[in-house]
N, C-alpha and C positions, 0 to 999 in steps of 0.2 A: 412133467416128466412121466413117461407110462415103461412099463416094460412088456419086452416081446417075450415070448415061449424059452429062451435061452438064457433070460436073465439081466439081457445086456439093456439099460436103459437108452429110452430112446427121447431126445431133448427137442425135438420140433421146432425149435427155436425162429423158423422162418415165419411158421403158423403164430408161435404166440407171440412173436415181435408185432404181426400185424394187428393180428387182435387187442393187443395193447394200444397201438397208437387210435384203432377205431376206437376204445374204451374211453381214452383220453377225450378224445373230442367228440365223443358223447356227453363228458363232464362237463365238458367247455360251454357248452350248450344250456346247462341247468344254470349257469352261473347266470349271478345278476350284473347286466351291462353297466358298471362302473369304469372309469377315467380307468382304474387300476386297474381289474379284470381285465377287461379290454387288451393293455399292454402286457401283462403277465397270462394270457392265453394265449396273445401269437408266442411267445416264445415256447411255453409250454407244448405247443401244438407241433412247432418245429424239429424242436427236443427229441419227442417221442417216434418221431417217422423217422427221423435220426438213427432209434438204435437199431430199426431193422436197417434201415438202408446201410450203414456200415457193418453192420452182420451180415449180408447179402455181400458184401465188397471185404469182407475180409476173406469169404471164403472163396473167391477168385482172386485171394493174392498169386500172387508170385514168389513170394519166397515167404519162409516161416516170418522173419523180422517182420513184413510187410503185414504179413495175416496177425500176431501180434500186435503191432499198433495199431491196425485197425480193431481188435477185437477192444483193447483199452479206451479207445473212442467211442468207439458201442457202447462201454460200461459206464462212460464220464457223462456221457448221455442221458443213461438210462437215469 
């Protein structure tokens, strides 16, 4: 979160959704390919692009309800 000249916080959230999910599978990368790794990185990996992608779709809801449950998806995600 940064703020502009008036105070008002600005959350970029598109930016650092993405930046997260790259983050993530950077990590996925250092890990040592085990049986386990392996299975708990795809999910991991899907998880993450998850919270932007339903952050991106909550804010073309359609109605509040809709933007709402999508933002709680985003967060179940995250």
């Amino acid at each position: 979160m940064t703020k502009i000249p008036n105070n008002k916080p600005v959350y970029d959230l598109e930016e650092r959704t993405f930046q997260f999910a790259k983050a993530v599978r950077l990590f996925v990368k250092t890990l040592p390919k085990t049986v386990a790794n392996i299975e708990d990185s795809k999910q991991l990996v899907k998880a993450s692009g998850s919270v932007g992608a339903n952050y991106r779709e909550a804010n073309e809801s359609l109605s509040k309800k809709d933007f709402l449950m999508r933002m709680k998806i985003s967060r179940k995600e995250a």
